[in-house]
N, CA, C and O atoms as a GROMACS GRO file, in nm:
protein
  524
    1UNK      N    1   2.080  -0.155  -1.498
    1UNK     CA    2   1.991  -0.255  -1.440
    1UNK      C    3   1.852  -0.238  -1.501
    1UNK      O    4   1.788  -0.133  -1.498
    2UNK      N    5   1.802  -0.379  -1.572
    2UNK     CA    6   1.650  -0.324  -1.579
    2UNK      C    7   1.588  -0.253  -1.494
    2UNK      O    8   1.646  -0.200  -1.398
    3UNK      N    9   1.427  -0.240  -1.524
    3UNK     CA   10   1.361  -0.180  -1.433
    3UNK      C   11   1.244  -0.288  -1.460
    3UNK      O   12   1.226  -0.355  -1.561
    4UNK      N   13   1.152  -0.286  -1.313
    4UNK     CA   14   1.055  -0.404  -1.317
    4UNK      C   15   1.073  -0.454  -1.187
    4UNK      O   16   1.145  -0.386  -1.115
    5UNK      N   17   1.031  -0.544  -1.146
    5UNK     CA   18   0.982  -0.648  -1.034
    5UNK      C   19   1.113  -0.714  -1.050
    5UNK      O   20   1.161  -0.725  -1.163
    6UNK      N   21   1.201  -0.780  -0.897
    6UNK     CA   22   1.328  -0.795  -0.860
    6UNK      C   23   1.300  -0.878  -0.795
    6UNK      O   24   1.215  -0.843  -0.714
    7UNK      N   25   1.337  -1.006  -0.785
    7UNK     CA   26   1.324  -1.120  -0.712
    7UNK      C   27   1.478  -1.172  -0.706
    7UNK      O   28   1.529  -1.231  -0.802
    8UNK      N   29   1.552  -1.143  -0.575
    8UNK     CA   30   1.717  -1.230  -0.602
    8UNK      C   31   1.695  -1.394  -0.588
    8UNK      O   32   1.610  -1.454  -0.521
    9UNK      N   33   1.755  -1.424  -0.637
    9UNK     CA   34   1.790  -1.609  -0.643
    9UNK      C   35   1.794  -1.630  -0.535
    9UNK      O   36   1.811  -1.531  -0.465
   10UNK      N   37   1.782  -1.784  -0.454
   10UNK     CA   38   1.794  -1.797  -0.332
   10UNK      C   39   1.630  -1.704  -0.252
   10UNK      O   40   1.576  -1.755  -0.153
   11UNK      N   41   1.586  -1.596  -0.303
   11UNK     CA   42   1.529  -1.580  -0.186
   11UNK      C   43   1.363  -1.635  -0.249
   11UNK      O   44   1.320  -1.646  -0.364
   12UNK      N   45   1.304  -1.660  -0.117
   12UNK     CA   46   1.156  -1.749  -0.121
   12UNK      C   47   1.114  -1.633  -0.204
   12UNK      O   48   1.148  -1.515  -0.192
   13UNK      N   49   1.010  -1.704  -0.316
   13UNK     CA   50   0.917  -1.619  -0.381
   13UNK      C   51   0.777  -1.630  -0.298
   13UNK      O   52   0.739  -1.718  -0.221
   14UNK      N   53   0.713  -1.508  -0.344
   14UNK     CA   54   0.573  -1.487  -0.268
   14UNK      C   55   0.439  -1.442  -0.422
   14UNK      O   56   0.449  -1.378  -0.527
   15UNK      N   57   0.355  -1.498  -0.370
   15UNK     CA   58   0.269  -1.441  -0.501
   15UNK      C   59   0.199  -1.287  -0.460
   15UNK      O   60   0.142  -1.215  -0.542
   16UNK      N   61   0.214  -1.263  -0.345
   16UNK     CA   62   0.172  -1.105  -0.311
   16UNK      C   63   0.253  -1.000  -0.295
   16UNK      O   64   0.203  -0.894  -0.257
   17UNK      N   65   0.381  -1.008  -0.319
   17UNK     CA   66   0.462  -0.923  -0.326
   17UNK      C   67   0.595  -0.921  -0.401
   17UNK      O   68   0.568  -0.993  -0.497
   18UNK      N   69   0.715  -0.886  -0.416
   18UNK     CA   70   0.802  -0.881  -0.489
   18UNK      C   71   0.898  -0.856  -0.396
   18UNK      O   72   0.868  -0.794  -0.295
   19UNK      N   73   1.031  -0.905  -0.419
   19UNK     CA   74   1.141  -0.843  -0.330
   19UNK      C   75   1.173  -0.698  -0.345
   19UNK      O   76   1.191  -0.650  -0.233
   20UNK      N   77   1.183  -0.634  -0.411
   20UNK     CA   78   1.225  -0.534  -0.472
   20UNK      C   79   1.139  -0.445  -0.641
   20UNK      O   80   1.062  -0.512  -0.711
   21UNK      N   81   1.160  -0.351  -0.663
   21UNK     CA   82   1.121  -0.304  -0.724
   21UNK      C   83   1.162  -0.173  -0.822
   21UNK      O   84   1.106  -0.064  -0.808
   22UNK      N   85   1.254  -0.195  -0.912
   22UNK     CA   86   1.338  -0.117  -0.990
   22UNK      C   87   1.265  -0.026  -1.052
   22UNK      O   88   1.192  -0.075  -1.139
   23UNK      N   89   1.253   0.133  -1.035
   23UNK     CA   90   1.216   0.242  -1.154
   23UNK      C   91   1.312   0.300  -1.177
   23UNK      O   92   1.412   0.235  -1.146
   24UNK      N   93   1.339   0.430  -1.233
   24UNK     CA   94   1.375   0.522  -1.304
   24UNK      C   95   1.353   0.648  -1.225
   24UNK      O   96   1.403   0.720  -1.311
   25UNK      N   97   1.324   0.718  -1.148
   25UNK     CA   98   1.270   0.831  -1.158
   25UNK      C   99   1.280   0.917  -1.028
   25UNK      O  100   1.378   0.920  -0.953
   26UNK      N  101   1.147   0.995  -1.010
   26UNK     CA  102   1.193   1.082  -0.866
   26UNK      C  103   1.098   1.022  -0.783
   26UNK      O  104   0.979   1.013  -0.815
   27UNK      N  105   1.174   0.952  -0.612
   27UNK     CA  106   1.140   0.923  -0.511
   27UNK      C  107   1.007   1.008  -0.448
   27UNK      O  108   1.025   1.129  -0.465
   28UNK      N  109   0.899   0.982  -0.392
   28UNK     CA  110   0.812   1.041  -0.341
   28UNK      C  111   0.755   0.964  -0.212
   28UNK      O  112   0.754   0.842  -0.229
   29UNK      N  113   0.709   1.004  -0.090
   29UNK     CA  114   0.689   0.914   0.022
   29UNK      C  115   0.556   0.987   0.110
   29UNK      O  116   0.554   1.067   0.204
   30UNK      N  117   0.449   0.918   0.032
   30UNK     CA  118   0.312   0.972   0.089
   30UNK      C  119   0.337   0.872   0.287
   30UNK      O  120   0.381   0.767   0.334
   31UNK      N  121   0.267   1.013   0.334
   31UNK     CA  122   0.190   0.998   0.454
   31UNK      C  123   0.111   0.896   0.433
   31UNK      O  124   0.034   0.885   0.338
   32UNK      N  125   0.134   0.778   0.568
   32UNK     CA  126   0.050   0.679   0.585
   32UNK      C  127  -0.073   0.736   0.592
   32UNK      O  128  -0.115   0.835   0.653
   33UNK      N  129  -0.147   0.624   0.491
   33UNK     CA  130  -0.274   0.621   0.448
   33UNK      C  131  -0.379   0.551   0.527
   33UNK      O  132  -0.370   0.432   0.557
   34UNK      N  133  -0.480   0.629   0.561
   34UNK     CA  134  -0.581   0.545   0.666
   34UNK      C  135  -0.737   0.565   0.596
   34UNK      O  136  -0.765   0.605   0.483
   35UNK      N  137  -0.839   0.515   0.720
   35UNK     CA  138  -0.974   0.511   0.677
   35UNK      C  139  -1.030   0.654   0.684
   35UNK      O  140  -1.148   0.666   0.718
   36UNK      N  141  -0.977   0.735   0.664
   36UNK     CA  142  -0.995   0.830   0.683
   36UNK      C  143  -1.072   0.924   0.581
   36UNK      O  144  -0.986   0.989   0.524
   37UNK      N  145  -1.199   0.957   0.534
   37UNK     CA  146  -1.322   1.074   0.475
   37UNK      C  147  -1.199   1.224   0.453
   37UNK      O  148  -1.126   1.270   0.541
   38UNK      N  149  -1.211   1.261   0.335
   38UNK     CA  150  -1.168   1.397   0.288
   38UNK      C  151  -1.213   1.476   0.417
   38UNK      O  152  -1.144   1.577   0.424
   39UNK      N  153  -1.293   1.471   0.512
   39UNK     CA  154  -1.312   1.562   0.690
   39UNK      C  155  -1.256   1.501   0.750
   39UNK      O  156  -1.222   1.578   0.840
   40UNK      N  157  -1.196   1.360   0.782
   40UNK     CA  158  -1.125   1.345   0.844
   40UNK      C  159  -1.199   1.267   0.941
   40UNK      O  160  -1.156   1.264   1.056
   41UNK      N  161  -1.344   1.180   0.898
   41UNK     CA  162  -1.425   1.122   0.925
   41UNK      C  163  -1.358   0.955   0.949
   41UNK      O  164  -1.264   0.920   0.877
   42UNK      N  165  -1.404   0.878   1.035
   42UNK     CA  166  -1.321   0.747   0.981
   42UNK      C  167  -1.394   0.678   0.936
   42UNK      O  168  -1.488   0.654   1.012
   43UNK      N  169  -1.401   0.614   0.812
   43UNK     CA  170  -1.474   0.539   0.780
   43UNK      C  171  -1.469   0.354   0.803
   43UNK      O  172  -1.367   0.284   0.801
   44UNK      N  173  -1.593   0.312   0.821
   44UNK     CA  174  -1.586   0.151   0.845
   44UNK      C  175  -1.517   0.131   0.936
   44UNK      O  176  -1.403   0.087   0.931
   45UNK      N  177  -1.602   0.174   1.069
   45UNK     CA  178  -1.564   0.154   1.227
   45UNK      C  179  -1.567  -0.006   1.240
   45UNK      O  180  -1.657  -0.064   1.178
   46UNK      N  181  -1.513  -0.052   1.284
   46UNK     CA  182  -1.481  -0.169   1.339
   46UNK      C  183  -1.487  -0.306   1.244
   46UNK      O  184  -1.472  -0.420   1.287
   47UNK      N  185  -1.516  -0.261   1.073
   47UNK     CA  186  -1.485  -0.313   0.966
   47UNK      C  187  -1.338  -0.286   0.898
   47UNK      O  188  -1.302  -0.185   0.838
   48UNK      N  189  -1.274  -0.387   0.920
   48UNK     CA  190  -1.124  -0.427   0.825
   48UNK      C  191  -1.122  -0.415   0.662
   48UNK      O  192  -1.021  -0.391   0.597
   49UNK      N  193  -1.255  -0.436   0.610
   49UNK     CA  194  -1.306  -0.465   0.485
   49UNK      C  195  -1.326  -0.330   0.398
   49UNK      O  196  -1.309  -0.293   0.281
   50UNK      N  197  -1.377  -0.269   0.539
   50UNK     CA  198  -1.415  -0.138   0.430
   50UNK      C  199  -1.359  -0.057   0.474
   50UNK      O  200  -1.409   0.049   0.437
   51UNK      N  201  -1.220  -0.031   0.581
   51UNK     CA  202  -1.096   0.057   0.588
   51UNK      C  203  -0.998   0.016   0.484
   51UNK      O  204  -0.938   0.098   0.415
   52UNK      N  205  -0.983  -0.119   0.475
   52UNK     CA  206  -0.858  -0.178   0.408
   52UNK      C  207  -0.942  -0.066   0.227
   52UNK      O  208  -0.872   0.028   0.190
   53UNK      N  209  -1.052  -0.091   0.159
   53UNK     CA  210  -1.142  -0.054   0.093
   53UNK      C  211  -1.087   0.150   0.093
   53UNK      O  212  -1.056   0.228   0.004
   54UNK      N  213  -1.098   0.158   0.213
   54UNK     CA  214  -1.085   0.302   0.199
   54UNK      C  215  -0.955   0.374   0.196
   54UNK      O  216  -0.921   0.479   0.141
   55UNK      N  217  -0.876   0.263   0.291
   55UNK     CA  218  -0.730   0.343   0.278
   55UNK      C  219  -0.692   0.316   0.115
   55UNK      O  220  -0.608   0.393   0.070
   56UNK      N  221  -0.756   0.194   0.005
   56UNK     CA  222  -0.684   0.246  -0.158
   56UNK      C  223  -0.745   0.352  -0.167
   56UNK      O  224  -0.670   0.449  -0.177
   57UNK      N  225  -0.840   0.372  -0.168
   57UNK     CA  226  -0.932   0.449  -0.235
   57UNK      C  227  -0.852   0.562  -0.231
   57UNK      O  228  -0.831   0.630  -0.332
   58UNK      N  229  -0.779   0.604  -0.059
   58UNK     CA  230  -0.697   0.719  -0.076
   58UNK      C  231  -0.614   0.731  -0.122
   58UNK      O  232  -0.584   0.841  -0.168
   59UNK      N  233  -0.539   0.628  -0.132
   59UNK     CA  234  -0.387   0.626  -0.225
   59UNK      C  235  -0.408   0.655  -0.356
   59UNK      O  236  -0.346   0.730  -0.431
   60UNK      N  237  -0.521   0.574  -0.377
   60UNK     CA  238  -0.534   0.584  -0.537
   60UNK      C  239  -0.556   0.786  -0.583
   60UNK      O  240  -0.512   0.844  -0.682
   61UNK      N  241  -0.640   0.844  -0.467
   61UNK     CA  242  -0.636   1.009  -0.464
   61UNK      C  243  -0.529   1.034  -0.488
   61UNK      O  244  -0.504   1.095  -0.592
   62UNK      N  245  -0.434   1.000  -0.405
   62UNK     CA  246  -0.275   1.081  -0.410
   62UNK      C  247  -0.212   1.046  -0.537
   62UNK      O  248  -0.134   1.110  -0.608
   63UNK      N  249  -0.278   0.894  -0.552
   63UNK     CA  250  -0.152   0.916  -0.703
   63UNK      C  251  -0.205   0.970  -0.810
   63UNK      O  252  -0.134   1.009  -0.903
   64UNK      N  253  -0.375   0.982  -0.812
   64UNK     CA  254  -0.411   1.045  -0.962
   64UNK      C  255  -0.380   1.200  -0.917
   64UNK      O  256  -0.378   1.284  -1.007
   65UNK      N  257  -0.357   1.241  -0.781
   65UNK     CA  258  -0.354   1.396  -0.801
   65UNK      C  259  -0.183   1.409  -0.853
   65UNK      O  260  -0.149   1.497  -0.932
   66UNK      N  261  -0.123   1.346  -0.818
   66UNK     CA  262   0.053   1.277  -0.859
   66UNK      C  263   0.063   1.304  -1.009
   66UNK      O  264   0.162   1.351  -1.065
   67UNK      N  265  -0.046   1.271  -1.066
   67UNK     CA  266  -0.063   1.193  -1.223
   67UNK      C  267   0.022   1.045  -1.251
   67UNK      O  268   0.108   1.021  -1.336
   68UNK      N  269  -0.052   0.937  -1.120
   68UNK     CA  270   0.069   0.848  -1.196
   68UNK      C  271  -0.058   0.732  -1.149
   68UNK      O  272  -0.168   0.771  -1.108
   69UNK      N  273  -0.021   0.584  -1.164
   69UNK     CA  274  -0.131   0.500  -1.133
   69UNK      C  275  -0.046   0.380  -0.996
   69UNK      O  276   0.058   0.414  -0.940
   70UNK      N  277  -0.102   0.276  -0.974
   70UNK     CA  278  -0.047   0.165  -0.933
   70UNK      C  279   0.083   0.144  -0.935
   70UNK      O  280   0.146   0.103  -0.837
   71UNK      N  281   0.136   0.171  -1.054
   71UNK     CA  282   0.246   0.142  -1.163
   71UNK      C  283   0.384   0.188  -1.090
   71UNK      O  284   0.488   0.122  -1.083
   72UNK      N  285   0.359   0.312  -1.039
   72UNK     CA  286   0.471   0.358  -0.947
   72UNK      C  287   0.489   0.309  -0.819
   72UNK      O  288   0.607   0.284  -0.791
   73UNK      N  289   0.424   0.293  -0.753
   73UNK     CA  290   0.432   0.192  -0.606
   73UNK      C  291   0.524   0.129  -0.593
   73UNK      O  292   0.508   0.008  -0.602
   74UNK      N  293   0.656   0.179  -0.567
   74UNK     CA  294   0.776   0.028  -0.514
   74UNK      C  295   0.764  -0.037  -0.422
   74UNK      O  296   0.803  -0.154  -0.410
   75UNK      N  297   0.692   0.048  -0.318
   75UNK     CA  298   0.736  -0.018  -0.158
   75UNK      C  299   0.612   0.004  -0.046
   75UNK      O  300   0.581   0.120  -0.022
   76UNK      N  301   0.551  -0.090   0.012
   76UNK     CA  302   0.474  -0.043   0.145
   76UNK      C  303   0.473  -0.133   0.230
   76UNK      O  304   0.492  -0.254   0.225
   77UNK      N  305   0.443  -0.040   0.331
   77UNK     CA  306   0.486  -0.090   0.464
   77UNK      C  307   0.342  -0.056   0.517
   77UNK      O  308   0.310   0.062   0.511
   78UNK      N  309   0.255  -0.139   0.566
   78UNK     CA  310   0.125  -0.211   0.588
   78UNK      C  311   0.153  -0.208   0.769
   78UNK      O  312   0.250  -0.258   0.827
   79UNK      N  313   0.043  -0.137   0.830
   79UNK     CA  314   0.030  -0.108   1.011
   79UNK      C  315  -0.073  -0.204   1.063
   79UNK      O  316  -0.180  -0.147   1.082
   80UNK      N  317  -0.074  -0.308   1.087
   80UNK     CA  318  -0.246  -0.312   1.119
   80UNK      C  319  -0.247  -0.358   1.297
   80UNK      O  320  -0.151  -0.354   1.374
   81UNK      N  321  -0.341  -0.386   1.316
   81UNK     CA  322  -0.387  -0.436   1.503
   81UNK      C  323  -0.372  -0.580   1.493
   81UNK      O  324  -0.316  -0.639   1.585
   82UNK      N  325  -0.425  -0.654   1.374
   82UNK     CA  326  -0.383  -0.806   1.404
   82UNK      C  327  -0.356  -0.874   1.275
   82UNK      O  328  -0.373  -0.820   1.165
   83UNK      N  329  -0.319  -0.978   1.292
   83UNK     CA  330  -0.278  -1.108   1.178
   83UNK      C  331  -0.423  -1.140   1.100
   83UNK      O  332  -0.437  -1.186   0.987
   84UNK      N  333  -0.531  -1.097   1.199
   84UNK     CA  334  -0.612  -1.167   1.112
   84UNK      C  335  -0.661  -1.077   0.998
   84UNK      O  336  -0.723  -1.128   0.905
   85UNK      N  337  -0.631  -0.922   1.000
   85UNK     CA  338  -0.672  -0.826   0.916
   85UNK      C  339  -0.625  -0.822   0.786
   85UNK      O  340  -0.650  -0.743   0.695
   86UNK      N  341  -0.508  -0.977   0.795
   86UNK     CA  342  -0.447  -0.964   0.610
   86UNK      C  343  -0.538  -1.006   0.499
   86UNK      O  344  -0.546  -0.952   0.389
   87UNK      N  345  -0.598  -1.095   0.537
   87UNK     CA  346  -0.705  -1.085   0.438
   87UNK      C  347  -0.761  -0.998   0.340
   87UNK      O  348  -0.749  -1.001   0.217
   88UNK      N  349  -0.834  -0.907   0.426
   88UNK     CA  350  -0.937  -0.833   0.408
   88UNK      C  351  -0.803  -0.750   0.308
   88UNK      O  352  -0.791  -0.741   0.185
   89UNK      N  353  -0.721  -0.701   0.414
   89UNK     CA  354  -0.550  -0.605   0.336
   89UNK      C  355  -0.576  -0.648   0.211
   89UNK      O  356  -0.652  -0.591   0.133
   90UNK      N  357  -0.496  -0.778   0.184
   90UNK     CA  358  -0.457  -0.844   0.087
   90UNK      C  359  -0.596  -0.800  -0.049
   90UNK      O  360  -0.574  -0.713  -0.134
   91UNK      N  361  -0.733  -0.882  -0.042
   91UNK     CA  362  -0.810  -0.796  -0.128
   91UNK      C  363  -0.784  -0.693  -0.139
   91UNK      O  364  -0.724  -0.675  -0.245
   92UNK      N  365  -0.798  -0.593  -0.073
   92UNK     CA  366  -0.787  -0.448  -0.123
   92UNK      C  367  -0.665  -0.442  -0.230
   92UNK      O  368  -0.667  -0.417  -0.350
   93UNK      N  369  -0.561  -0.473  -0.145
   93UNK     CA  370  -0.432  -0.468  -0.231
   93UNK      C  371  -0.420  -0.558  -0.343
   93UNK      O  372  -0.306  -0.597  -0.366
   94UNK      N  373  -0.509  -0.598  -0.414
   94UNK     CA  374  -0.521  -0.684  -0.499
   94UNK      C  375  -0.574  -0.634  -0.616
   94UNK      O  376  -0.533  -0.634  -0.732
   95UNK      N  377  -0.679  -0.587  -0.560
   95UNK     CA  378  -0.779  -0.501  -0.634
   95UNK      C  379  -0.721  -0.414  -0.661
   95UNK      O  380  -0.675  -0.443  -0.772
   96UNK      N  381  -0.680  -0.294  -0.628
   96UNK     CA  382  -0.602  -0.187  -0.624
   96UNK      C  383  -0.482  -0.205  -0.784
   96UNK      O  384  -0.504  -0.156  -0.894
   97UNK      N  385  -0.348  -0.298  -0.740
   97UNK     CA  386  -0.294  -0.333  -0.845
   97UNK      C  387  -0.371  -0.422  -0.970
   97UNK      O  388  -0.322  -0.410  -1.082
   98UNK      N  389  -0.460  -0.488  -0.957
   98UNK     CA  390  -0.502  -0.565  -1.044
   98UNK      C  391  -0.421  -0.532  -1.196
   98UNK      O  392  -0.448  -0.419  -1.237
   99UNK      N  393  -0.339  -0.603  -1.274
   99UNK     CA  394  -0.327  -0.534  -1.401
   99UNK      C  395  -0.126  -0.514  -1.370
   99UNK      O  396  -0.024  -0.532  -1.436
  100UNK      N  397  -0.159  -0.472  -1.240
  100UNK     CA  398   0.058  -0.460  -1.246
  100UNK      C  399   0.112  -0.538  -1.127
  100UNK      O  400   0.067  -0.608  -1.037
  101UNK      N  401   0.234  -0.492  -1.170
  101UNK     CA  402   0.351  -0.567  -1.093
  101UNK      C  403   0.309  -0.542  -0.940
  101UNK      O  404   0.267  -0.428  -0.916
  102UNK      N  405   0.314  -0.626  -0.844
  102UNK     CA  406   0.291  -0.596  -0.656
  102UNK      C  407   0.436  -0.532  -0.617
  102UNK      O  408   0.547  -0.573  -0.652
  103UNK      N  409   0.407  -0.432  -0.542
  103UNK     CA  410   0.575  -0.366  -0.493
  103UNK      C  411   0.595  -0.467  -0.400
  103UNK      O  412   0.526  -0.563  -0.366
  104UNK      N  413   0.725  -0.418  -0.358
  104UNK     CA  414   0.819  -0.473  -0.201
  104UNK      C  415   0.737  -0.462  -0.125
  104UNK      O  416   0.679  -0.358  -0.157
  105UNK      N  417   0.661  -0.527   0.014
  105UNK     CA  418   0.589  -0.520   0.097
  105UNK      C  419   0.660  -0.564   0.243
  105UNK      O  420   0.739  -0.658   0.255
  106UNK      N  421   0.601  -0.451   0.379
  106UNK     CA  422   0.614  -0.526   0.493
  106UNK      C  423   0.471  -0.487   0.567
  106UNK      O  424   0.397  -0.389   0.571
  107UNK      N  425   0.477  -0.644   0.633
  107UNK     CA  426   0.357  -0.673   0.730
  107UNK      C  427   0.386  -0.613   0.883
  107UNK      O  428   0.454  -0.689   0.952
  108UNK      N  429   0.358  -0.528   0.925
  108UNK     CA  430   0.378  -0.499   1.092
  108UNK      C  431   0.262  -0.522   1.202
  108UNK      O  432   0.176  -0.434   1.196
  109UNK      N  433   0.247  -0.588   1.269
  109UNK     CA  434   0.114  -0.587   1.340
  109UNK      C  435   0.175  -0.472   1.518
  109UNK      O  436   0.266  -0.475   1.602
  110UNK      N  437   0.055  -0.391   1.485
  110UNK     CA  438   0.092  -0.273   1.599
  110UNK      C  439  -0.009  -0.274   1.712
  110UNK      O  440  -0.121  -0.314   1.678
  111UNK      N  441   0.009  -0.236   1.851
  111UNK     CA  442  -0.044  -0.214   1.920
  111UNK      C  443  -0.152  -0.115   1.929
  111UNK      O  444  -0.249  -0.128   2.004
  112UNK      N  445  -0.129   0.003   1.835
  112UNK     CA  446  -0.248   0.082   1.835
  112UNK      C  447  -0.170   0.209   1.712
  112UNK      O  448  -0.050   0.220   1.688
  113UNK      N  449  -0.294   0.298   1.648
  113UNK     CA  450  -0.236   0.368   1.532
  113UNK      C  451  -0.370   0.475   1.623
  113UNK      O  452  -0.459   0.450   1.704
  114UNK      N  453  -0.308   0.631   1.539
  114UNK     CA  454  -0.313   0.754   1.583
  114UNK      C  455  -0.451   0.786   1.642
  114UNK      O  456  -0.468   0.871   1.730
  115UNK      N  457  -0.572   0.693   1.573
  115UNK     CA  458  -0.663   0.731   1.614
  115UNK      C  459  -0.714   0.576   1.619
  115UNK      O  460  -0.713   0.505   1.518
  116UNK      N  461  -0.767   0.521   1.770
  116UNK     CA  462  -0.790   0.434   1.825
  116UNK      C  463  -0.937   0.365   1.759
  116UNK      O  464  -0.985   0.263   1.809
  117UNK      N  465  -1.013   0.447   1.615
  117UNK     CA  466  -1.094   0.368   1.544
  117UNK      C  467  -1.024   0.316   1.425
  117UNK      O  468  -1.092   0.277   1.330
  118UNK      N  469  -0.882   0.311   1.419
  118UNK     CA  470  -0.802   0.267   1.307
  118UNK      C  471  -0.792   0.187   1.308
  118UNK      O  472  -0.758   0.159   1.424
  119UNK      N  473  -0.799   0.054   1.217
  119UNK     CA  474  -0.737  -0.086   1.247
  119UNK      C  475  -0.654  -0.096   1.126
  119UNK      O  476  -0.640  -0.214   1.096
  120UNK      N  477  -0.598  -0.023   1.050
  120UNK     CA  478  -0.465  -0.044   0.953
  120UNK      C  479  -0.470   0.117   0.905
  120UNK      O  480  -0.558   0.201   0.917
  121UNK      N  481  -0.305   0.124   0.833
  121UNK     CA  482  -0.236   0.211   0.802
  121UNK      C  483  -0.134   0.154   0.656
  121UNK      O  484  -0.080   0.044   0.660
  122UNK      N  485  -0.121   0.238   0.544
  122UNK     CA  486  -0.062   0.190   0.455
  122UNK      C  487   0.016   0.290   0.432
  122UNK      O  488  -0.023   0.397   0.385
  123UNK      N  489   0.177   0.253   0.474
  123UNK     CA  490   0.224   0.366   0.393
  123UNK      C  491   0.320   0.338   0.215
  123UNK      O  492   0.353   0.232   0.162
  124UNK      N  493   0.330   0.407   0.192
  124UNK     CA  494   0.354   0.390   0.072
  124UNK      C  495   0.473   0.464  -0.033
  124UNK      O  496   0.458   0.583  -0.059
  125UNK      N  497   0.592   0.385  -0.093
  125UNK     CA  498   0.697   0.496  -0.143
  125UNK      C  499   0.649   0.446  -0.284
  125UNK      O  500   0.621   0.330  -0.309
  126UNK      N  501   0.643   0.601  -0.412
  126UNK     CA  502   0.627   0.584  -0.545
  126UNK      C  503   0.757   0.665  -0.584
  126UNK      O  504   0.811   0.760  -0.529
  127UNK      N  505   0.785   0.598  -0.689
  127UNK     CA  506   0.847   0.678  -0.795
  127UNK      C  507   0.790   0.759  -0.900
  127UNK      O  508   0.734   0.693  -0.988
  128UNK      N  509   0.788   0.896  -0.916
  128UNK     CA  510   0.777   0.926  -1.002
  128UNK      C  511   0.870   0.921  -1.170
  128UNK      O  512   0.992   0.915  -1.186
  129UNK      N  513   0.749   0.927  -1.283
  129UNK     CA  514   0.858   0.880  -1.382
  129UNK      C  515   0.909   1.017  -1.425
  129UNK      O  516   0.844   1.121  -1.415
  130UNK      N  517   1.084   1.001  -1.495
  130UNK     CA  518   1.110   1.151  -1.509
  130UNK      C  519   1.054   1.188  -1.660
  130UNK      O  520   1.026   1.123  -1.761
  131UNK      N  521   1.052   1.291  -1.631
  131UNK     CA  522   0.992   1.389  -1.758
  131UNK      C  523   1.085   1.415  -1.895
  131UNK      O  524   1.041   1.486  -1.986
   0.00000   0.00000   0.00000
C-alpha cells in the first residue's frame, strides 16, 4: 500500500483533515497536549487563541525532541469545552502543518478537562520513520 494521505471513495472529503493516514514505521502516542508552561503554568486563561497557540507549540517540543516534524502525525483526537473553539483549533492546526499532509482527525466537545483553566486538549498518534 502506498504511504501518504488516504481518502476511500464514497467517503465526504474535508479540506482539514484526511481519512486516514499511511506510514511506514514505529507507532508512538504522546500524552494529550494542553496549555500548559514547561512548570506546568497554564497559559492563555480564558483565551482559545493562545491555548490552541500553546498546545502546538508543545507538540511541536515532543516531536523535535522525537527528531521528527509535522510529517509524522497520523491521527488526533482534539478535547475542547465548545463548538465554538474550532476556529481558533483549526488556525493553530493549520499553522502547525502548513507545508504537509493534515492527519485523520476527531472533534470531541467535553464537559470539562483535568484542569478546569483548560479549554482544549490535543492528543496525538506519530509514526516514527524506521531507521
Amino acid at each position: 500500500m502506498p504511504t501518504g494521505p488516504f481518502n476511500a471513495t464514497g467517503l465526504k472529503r474535508q479540506s482539514y483533515y484526511n481519512h486516514a493516514v499511511v506510514r511506514v514505521g514505529q507507532p508512538v502516542f504522546l500524552t494529550g497536549q494542553v496549555a500548559w508552561d514547561a512548570e506546568g503554568e497554564v497559559l492563555g486563561k480564558g483565551d482559545i487563541e493562545a491555548q490552541a497557540q500553546q498546545i502546538w507549540a508543545n507538540i511541536g517540543l515532543a516531536l523535535a525532541d522525537l527528531g521528527v516534524g509535522p510529517e509524522a502525525v497520523v491521527k488526533l483526537t482534539t478535547y475542547a469545552l465548545s463548538r465554538e473553539s474550532i476556529p481558533a483549533l483549526h488556525r493553530a492546526r493549520a499553522a502547525f502543518f502548513a507545508g504537509c499532509d493534515l492527519p485523520a482527525s476527531t472533534f470531541v466537545v467535553v464537559a470539562g478537562l483535568a484542569d478546569p483553566l483548560l479549554l482544549a486538549e490535543i492528543d496525538v498518534t506519530l509514526i516514527l520513520p524506521l531507521d
